[in-house]
C-alpha positions as CSV (number, residue, x, y, z in Angstrom):
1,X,16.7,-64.6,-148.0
2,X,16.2,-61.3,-150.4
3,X,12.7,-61.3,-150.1
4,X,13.2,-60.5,-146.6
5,X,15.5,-58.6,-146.8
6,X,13.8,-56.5,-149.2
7,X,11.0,-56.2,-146.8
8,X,12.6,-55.4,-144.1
9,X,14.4,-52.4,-146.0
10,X,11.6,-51.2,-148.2
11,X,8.4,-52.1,-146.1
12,X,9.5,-51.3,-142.4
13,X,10.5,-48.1,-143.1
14,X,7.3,-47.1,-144.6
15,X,5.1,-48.6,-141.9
16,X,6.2,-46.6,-139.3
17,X,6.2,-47.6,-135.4
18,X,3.2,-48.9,-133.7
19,X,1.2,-52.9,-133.9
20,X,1.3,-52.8,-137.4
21,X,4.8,-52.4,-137.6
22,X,5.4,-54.8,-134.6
23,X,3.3,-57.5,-136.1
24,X,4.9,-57.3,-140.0
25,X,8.3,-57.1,-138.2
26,X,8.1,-60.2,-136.5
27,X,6.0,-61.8,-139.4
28,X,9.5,-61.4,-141.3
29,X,11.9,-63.0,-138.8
30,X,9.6,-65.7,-138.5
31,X,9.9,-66.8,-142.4
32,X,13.4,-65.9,-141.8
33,X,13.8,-68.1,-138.6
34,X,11.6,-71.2,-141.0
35,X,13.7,-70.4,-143.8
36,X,17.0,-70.9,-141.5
37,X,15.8,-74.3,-140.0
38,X,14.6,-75.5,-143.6
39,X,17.8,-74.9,-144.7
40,X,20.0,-76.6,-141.7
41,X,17.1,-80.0,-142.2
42,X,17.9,-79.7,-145.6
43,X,21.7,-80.1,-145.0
44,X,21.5,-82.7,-142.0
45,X,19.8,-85.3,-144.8
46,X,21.8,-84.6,-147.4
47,X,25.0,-85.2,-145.3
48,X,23.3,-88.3,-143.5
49,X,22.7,-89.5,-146.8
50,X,26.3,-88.6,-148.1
51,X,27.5,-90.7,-145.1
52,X,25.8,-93.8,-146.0
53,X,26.7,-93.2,-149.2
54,X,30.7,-93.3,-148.4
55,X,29.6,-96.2,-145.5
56,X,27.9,-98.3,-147.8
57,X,31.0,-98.0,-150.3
58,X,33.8,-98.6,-148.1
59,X,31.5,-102.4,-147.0
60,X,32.0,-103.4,-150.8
């Protein structure tokens, strides 16, 4: 997650306080917060998938 990380550190700063701030704030833990439950979908298949994998071997 460098992108958000980068803004985070490089835009936040420069914004300030206020709405603006508020609202590019939580902008960036939203894509981090998608990013996160992307990634955890992305790992329940692939070890789903691993497990019928190893089932689907130990029938033959």
């Amino acid at each position: 997650m460098a992108v958000a990380t980068g803004l985070r550190n490089n835009l936040l700063p420069w914004l300030g306080s206020g709405p603006l701030f508020t609202a590019v704030a939580y902008g960036i833990l939203y894509l981090e917060a998608a990013f996160f439950v992307a990634l955890a979908r992305a790992i329940r298949r692939t070890a789903s998938s691993f497990g019928e994998f190893v089932k689907s071997r130990n029938r033959q």
